[in-house]
N, C-alpha and C positions, 0 to 999 in steps of 0.2 A: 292746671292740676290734672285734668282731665289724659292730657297727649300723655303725661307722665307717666301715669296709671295705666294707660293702655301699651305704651313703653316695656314696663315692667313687667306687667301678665304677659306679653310676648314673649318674653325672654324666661321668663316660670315654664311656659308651654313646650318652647324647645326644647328647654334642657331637662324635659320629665319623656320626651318623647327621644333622649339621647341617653339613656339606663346605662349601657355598657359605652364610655366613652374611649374603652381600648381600642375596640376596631376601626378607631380612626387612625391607628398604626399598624393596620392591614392593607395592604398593597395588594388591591382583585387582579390586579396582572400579573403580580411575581407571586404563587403560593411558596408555601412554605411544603408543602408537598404534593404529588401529581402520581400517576399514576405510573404504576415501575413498566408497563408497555410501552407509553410512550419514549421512556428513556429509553427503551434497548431499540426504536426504533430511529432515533436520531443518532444514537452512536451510530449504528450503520450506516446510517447516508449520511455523517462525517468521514468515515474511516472509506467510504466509495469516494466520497467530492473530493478528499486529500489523492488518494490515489490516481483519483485520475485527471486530476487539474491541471492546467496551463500556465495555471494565473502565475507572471515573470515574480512576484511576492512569496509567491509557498512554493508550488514544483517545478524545480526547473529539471531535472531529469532526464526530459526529452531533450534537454541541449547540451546536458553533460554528456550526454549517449549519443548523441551527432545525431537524431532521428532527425532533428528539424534545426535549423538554424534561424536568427533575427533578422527584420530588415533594417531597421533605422537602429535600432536601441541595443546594442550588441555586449551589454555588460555581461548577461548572465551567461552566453556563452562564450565569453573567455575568464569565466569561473571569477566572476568578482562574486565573492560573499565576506570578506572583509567588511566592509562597508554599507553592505544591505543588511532586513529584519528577514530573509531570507532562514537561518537558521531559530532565530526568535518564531516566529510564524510556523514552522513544520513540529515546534516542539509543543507550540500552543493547542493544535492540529490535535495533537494525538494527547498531551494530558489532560489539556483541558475540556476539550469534546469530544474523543473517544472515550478514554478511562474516566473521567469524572461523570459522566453520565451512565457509564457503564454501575462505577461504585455506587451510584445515586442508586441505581435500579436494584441491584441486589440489597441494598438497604429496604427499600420501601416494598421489595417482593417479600421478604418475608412476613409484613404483615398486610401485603393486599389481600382483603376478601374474596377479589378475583379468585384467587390460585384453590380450587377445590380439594387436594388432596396431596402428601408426601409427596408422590413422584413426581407429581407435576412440580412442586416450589424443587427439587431436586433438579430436574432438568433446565428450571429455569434458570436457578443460580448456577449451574456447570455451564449451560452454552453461554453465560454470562463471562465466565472465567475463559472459555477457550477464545473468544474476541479479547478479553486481554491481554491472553498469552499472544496472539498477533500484534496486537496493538507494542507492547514493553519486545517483539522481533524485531519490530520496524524501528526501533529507537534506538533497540540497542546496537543494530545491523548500519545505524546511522552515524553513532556518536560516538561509543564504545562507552566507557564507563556510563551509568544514569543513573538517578535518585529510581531506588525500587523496594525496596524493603521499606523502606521512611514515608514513600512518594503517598500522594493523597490522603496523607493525614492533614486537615484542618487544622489540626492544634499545632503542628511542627511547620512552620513556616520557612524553616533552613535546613531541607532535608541533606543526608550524606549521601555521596554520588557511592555508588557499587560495583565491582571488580564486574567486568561485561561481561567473559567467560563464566563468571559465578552466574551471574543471574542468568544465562545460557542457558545452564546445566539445571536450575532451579523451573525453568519454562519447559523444559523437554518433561523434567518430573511431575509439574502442575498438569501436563497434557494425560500423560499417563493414568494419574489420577482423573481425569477427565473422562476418558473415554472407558472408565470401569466404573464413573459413578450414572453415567448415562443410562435411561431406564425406557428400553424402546418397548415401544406397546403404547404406553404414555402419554400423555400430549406435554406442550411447552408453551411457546410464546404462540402457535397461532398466528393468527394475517400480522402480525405486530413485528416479527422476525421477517423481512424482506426479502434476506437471503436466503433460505429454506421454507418459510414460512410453518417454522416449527418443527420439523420432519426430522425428530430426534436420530434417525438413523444416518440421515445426510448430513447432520450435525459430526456424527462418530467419522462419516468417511474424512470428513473436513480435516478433522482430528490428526488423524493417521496421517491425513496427507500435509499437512503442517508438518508433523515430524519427521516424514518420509526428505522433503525440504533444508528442514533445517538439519539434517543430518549432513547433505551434500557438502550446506554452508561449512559445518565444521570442517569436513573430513580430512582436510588438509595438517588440523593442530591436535584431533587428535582420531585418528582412525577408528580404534578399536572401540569406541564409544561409537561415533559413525555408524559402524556394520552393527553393533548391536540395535541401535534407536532402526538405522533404516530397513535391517530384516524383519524384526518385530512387526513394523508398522505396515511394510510394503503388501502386506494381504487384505490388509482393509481399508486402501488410499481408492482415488475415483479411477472410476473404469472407462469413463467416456466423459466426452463435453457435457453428458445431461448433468454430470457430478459437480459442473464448477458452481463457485462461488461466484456469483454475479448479481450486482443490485441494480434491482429494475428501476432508472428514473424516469419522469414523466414529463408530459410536454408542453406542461406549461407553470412555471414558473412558480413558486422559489425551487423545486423538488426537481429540476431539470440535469440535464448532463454537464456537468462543470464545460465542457470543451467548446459546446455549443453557448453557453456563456461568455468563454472569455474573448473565441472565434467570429461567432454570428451575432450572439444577442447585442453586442460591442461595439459591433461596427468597426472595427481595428484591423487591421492588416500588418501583425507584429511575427507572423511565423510565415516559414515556406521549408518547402524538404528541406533537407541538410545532402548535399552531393555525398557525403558517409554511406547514408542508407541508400539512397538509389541509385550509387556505383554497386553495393552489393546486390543489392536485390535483379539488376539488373543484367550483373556479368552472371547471376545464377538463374538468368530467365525462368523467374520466383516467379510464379502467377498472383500472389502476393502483392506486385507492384500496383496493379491497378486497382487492386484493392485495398490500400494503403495510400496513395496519392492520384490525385490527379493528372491528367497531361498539362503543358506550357501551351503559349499562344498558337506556339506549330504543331502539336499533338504529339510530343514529344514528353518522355520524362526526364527530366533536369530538377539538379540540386544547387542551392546556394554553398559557397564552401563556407565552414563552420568561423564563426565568429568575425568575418569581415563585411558584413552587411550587404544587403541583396535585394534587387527591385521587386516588390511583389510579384507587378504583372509580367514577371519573367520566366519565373519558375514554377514547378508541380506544388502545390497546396495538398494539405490533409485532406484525403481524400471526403467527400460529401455525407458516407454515412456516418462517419464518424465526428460528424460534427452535427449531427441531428441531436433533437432534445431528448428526444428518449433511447439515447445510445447506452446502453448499458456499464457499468461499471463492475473489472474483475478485480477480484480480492487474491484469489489461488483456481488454476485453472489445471487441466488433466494434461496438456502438452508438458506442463511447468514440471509436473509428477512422472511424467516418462523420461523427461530429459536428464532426472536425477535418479532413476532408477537406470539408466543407462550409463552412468557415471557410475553409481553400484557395481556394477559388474564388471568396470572395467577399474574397479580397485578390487576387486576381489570377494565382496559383499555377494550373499545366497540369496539374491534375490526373485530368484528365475528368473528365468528366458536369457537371451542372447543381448547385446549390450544393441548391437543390429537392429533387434525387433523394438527397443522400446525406444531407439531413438525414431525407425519409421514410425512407430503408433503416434509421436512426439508431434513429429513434421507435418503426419496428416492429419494429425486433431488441428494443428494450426491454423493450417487451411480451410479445413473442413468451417472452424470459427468463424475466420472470418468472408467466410461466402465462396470458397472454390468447391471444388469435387475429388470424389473419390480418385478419380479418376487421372482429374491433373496432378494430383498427389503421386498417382505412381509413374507417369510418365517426368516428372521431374526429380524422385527420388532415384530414377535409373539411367540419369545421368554421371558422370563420374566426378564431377563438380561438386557433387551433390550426393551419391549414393556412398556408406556407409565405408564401405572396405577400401574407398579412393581419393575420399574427399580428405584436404586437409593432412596431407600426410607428412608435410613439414611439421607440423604443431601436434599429432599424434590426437588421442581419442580428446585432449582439451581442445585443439582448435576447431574437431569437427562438429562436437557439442555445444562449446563456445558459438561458435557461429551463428549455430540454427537456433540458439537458444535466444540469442541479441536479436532474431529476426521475431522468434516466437513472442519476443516482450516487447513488442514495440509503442503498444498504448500503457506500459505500464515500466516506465524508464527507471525509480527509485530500484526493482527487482533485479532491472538488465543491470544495473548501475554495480550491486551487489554482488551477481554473478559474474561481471565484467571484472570486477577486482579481486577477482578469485581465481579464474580460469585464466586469465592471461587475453584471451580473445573476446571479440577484436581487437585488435591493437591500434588502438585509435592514436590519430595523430593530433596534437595539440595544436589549438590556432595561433596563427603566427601573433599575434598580439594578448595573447594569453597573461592573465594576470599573476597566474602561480604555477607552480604541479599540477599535472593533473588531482582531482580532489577524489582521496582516499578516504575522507568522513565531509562532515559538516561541522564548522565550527561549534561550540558552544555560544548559545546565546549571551547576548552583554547583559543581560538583565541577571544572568547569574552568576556572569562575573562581578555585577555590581552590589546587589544584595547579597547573594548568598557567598559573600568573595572566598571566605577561609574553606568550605567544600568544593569549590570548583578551583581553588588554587590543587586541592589535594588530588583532584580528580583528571586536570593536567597536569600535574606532574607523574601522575600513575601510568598513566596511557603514553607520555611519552611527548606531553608539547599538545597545548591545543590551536594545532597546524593543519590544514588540510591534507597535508604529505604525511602523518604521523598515519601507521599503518593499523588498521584493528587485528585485535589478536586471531579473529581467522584465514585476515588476508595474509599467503607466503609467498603470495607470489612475485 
């Protein structure tokens, strides 16, 4: 009787010291809310690790752009994405941990305590919204049609896919809106924004120079929208490399540089140049080469040719900084804003200066970026390979922009990829064992072909076949 009794007061005791028996359906690792900093600070080093990742799973860019080529595993560069999570995975990238944690933060900004006053919850939610308007660029510049009007509602779990052109035209407006609600004097997110770390004013250039950008993209389907976004814009885009977009990671792990990841931390030996790029870079004795790759065993630069597989220890590798942990990650950079402000002018756009001047300002922020001089800049731009009025004169002001601009984006391939299918140059040659067309989008994911069947039935059919070859409404060329 006795063990029983003490049985029983045991179990009285517990359960008077257990009051609220709810919180044992609280999960101390998942809240249920967090603080809206740290969201806007994981969106960013999402939207930098996608951009500038290797990983043969999400980007493969750099080998649709011939920068680099496989050794053993050659699927991705003869464009098999039939068969890979390849488009699954890029889309996951940007809704589910760009934009979802984006929408998360402007939810819970409005009633952080943090945020002391209007302008500042103002600012926060606008620079909030201009990372989306990038974020729904990259997708749309991807896929063409996308859930966006519907996209991130919780409640609609079969959202309807959106004319791409519309929601284009809807991003250029939300920017607009953007950069008139911005309240410089103010503060914002603080060490918590990576990328500017708050600095409402380099927020607004971002702004401009987004749209400076995305005007180039259209200007092919429809001009005269073009010269209005990009005159507008072009006085308040970046003026130097101090103005890029660039997110600082760190060197040691998780927060590291995708590249040094999937390169070093890896232990893999799955990349080497792509003979593409260091046949160009090297007929244009680009000082760019050695700062871009490696030499070979003989100190030589040599490329593997694209998609027929290639000994490592044969060829030039990525070159060493760019595979360090804390190699920086660009989102939009000031070369990228010259080379489209050069393209302005030679469609007729008042954008000042000479099409000349902004493509040199282009070439030597390039350089400048990634570790040459002032100097070697102009002794290479006054080559006639190379200098403005001589270069490229078969393909006219697209092949010579085209060119430098494939050189200018070569750590950030989905861009080159974009502008490559717009301007016509390079004119890349496909690998002899290539699985398709070359690719004009990315599929659609099978997950929404499977689930959401009856909107992404609608949604290739709209676009035109969801093919790699089906063209987006910007590309005419």
């Amino acid at each position: 009787m006795k063990r029983i009794l003490f049985i029983s007061l045991s179990v009285l005791a517990l359960a008077s010291c257990q009051k609220n028996m709810t919180n044992l359906n609280t999960d101390p690792k998942y809240p249920l809310t967090v603080p809206s900093n740290t969201l806007v600070t994981e969106a960013e080093l999402n939207a930098a690790k996608t951009i500038a990742s290797s990983n043969v799973n999400l980007n493969i860019f750099r080998l649709i752009q011939q920068y680099w080529t496989e050794t053993t595993y050659t699927d991705e560069s003869n464009y098999n994405l039939a068969t890979r999570s390849i488009p699954d995975n890029w889309w996951n990238a940007w809704y589910r941990d760009v934009l979802n944690n984006l929408e998360q933060a402007r939810t819970f900004a409005r009633t952080d305590v943090t945020v002391p006053d209007a302008n500042v919850l103002k600012n926060d939610t606008t620079i909030i919204d201009i990372q989306e308007v990038y974020a729904y660029y990259v997708l749309v510049t991807t896929f063409g049609n996308i859930p966006y009007t519907q996209a991130m509602n919780p409640s609609n779990v079969f959202p309807k896919f959106d004319d791409a052109k519309t929601v284009y035209a809807d991003l250029l407006k939300r920017l607009d809106a953007d950069i008139a609600a911005l309240v410089t004097g103010s503060d914002s997110w603080g060490s918590a924004d990576i990328l500017y770390n708050g600095d409402v004013s380099a927020w607004k250039k971002f702004a401009y120079s987004l749209e400076v950008k995305m005007a180039a993209v259209m200007a092919d389907d429809d001009a005269a929208t073009a010269k209005k976004v990009m005159e507008a814009a072009a006085p308040g885009a970046f003026a130097s490399n101090d103005d890029n977009a660039s997110f600082t990671f760190v060197t040691a792990p998780p927060n590291t540089n995708p590249v040094w990841v999937d390169l070093v931390q890896s232990g893999r030996h799955d990349f080497v140049a792509a003979s593409t790029s260091i046949n160009a870079l090297d007929s244009l004795n680009d000082p760019r080469l050695s700062l871009f790759f490696t030499t070979d065993g003989d100190g030589n630069y040599t490329g593997g040719d694209p998609g027929v597989g290639a000994t490592y220890s044969v060829y030039s590798h990525p070159a060493v900084k760019l595979t360090k942990p804390d190699f920086p990650g660009l989102l939009l950079d000031y070369a990228e804003v010259e080379f489209a402000l050069a393209e302005g002018v030679e469609r007729g756009f008042n954008v000042g200066g000479t099409a000349a001047q902004h493509y040199n300002n282009a070439v030597t922020a390039s350089i400048e970026y990634w570790g040459g001089t002032a100097a070697q800049a102009t002794t290479y731009l006054a080559q006639p390979s190379v200098a403005y009025a001589t270069a490229g004169t078969g393909g006219g002001w697209r092949e010579k922009i085209g060119t430098q601009l494939y050189l200018a984006l070569y750590n950030r391939g989905h861009e080159s990829w974009t502008a490559q299918r717009r301007l016509g140059y390079p004119q890349l040659v496909a690998p002899p064992d290539a699985l398709s067309v070359f690719p004009l989008r990315l599929l659609y994911p099978v997950k929404e072909e499977n689930v959401n069947s009856s909107n992404y039935s609608a949604a290739a059919a709209a676009i035109g076949g969801d093919k790699v070859g089906t063209k987006l409404w910007f590309d005419k060329n």
